[in-house]
C-alpha positions in Angstrom: 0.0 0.0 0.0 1.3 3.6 -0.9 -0.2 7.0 -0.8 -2.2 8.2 -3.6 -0.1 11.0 -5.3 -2.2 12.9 -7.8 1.4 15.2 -8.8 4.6 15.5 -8.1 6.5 19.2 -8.5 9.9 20.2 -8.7 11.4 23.3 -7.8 14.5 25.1 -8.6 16.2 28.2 -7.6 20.1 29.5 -7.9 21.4 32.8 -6.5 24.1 34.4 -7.8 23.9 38.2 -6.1 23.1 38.6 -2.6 23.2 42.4 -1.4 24.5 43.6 -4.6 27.7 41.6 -4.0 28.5 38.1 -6.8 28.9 35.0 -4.1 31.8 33.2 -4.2 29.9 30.4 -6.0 26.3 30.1 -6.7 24.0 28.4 -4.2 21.1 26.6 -5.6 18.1 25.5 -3.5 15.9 22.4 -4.7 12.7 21.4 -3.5 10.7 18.3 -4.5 6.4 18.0 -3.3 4.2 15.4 -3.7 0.5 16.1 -3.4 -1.1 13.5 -1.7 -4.3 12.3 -0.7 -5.5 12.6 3.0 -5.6 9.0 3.7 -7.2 9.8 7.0 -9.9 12.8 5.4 -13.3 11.6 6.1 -13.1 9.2 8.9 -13.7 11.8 11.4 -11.4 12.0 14.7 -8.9 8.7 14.0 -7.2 8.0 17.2 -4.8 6.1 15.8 -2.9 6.9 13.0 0.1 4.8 12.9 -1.6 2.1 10.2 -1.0 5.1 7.4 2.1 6.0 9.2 3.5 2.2 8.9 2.4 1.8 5.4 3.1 4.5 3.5 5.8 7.0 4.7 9.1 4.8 4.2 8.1 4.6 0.5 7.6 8.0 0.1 10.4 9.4 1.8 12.4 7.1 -0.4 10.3 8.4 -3.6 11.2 12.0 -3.0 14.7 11.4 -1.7 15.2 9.8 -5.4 13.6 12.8 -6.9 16.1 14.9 -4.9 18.9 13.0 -6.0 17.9 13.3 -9.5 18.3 16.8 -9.6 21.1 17.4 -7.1 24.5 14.8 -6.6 24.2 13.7 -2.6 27.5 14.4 -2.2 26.7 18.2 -3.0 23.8 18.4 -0.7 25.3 20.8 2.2 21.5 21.9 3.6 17.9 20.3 3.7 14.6 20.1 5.2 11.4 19.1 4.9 7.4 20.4 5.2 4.0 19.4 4.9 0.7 21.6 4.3 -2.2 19.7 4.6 -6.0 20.8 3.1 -8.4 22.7 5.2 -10.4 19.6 6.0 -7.1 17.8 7.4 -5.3 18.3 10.7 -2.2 19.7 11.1 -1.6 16.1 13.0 -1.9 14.4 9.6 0.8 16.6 8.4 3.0 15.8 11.2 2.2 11.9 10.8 3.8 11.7 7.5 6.9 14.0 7.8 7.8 13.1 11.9 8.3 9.6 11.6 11.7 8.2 10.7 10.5 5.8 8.4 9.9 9.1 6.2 13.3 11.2 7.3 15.9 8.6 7.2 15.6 8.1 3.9 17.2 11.4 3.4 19.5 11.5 6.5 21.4 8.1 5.2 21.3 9.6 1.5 23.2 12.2 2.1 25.3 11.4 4.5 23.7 13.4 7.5 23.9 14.0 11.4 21.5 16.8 12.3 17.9 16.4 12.1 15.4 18.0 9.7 14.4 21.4 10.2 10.7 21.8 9.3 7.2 23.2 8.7 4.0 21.9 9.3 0.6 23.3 8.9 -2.8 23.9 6.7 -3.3 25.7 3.7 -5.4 26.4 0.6 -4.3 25.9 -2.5 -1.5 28.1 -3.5 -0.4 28.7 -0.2 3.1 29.1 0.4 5.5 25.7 1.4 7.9 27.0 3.3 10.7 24.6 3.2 13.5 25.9 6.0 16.9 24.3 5.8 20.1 23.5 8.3 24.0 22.3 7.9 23.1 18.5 7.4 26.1 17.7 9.5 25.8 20.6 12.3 22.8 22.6 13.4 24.7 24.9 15.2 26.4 26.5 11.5 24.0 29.5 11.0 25.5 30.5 7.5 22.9 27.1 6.4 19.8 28.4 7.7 17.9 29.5 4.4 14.5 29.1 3.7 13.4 27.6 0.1 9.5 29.1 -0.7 7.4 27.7 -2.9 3.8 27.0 -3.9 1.6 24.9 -5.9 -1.4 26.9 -7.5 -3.8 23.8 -7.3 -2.6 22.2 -4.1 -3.5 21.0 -1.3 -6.8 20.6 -2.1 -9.1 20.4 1.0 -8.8 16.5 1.0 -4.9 16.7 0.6 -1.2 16.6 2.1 1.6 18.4 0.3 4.9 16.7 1.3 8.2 18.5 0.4 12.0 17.8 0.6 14.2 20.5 0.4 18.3 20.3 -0.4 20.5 23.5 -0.9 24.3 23.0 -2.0 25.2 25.8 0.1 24.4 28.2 3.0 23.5 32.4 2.5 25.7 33.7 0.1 27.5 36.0 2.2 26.5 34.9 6.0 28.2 37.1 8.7 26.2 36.7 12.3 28.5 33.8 13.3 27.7 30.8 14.4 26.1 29.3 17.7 29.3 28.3 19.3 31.0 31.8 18.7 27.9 33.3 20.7 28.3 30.5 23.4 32.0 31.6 23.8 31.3 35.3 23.8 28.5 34.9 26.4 30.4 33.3 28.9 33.4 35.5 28.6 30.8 38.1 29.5 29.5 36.8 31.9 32.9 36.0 33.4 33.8 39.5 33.1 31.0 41.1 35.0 32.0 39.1 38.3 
């Protein structure tokens, strides 16, 4: 058993200014979204959702990881994350179901090589609504020069009996990131703090 997908879409963006300033090398940001159907729209209240969860998410984790992989070389992946939006008849729990298991985010994790966990988004839309796809270091979540934020939208999706379920991959961070990182700000804290005694 699988989910029903009704489309898939692919999305593709590369920067090459930032600020008015050329990066040093471009950084392209990929997002792959299957529109699925609500396998739990209808039913009313299900208790238990782990059936759907057990099913269906390992096969389409490894679906859209294949997409990603398609378009971008694993090896080149630097940043990802993932996101659901499901329809306005759908919970934001039925979202959550398909993207928060680790039948659906390992997939990705062990494709690319990874050690930090999936940033993500989660929550109802119409259709066209915005799929906000935010992204980490796939090795380190503490490198904030990786946290970008891939946008995209579907102009027929979710429909109000759907789940849109995205993977995003970036081969690079901002193009010119200067706020440091969270262990700089750890250090610079406690020095502080250290010298106010």
């Amino acid at each position: 058993m699988s989910f029903e997908i009704r489309k898939i879409t692919t999305y593709r963006e590369t920067t090459y200014i930032e600020g008015g300033k050329r990066g040093d090398k471009p950084v392209t940001m990929l997002g792959v979204a299957a529109v699925v159907a609500n396998p739990w729209h209808g039913r009313g209240f299900v208790e238990d959702l782990s059936p759907e969860i057990k099913a269906n998410c390992s096969e389409l984790g490894q679906q859209l990881v294949e997409l990603i992989l398609a378009e971008m070389d694993g090896e080149t992946v630097e940043a990802y994350g993932k996101a659901a939006v499901v329809g306005a008849e759908g919970e934001i729990e039925h979202a959550s179901a398909i993207i928060h298991t680790l039948r659906f985010g390992n997939h990705f994790r062990e494709a690319v090589g990874a050690k930090s966990y999936l940033s993500f988004t989660n929550k109802r839309g119409a259709p066209g609504t915005s799929i906000q796809i935010p992204m980490m270091h796939k090795d380190d979540e503490g490198f904030r020069s990786h946290y970008i934020t891939l946008e995209m939208r579907i102009e027929d999706a979710p429909r109000a009996d759907e789940i849109v379920v995205a993977l995003g991959a970036a081969d690079g961070g901002r193009l010119h990131p200067r706020i440091g990182n969270r262990y700089q700000d750890l250090k610079d804290i406690a020095a502080e703090a250290e010298a106010k005694k």
